[in-house]
N, C-alpha and C positions, 0 to 999 in steps of 0.2 A: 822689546817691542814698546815698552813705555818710552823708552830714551825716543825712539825714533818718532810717537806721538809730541811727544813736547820739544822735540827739534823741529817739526812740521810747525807747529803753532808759531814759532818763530819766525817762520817767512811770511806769513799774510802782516806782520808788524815790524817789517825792516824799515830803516829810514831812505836806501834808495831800491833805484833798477836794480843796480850791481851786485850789492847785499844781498838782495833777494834772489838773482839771479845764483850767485856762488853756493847762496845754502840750497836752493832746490837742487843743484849740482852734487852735494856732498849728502842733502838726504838719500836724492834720489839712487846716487849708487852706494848707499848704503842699505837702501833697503828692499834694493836688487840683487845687492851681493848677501842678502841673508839668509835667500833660499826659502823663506814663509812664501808659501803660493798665494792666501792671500792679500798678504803686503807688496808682492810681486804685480797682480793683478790691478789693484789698486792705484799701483804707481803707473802704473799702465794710463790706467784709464783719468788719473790727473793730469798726465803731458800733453794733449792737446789743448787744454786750460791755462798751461803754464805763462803764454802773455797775460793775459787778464789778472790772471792772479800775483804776476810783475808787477804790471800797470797800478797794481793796487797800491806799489810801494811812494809809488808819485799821486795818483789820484785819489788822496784820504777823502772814502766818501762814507758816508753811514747812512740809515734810512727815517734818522728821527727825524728831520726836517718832511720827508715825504709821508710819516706818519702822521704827524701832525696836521702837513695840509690833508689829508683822508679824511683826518677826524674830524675837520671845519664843514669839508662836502658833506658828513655825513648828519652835523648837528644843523646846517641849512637845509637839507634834505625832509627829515624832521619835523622843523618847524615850518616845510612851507607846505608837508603833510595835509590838504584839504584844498587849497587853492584852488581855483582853474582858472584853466587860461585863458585870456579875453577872446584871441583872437578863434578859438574853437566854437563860442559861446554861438547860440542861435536867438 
C-alpha cells in the first residue's frame, strides 16, 4: 500500500502527457490487481480526473501567484474599510 501511495505521487510531477499517462496505466492496474476494496474504489473514482490530472504534466500551474493576488484584494479591502461612495451619498 505505501509503494503504491508514493508511485501515485509521481504522476501529478511527470515531465510530460505520456509519462504521466504510462504511470497512471501501471498504478492504476496495479492497484486494481491488489484486491484492497478500498484502493480498488479509489481508483475508481480517480479515472474520470485522469485528463486534468494529465493536463497537469503540461500545465505547471500552482496557486501562489492567485494567493497572493487574494491577499492584495483583501489588504485594499481593509483599508478602504469606512469609505463611502460618492455616488450613494445624499
Amino acid at each position: 500500500m505505501y509503494l503504491l501511495k508514493d508511485q501515485l505521487k509521481t504522476l501529478w510531477f511527470a515531465d510530460d502527457e505520456a509519462t504521466a499517462r504510462n504511470a497512471w496505466q501501471e498504478w492504476a492496474g496495479m492497484a486494481l490487481g491488489s484486491g484492497i476494496d478500498a484502493l480498488v474504489r479509489f481508483t475508481r473514482k480517480l479515472e474520470p480526473y485522469l485528463e486534468g490530472i494529465v493536463s497537469s504534466a503540461r500545465h505547471r500551474l500552482n496557486t501562489s501567484l492567485l494567493e497572493g493576488m487574494n491577499n492584495q484584494i483583501k489588504v485594499i479591502k481593509r483599508m478602504a474599510y469606512g469609505y463611502h461612495d460618492t455616488a450613494d451619498s445624499f
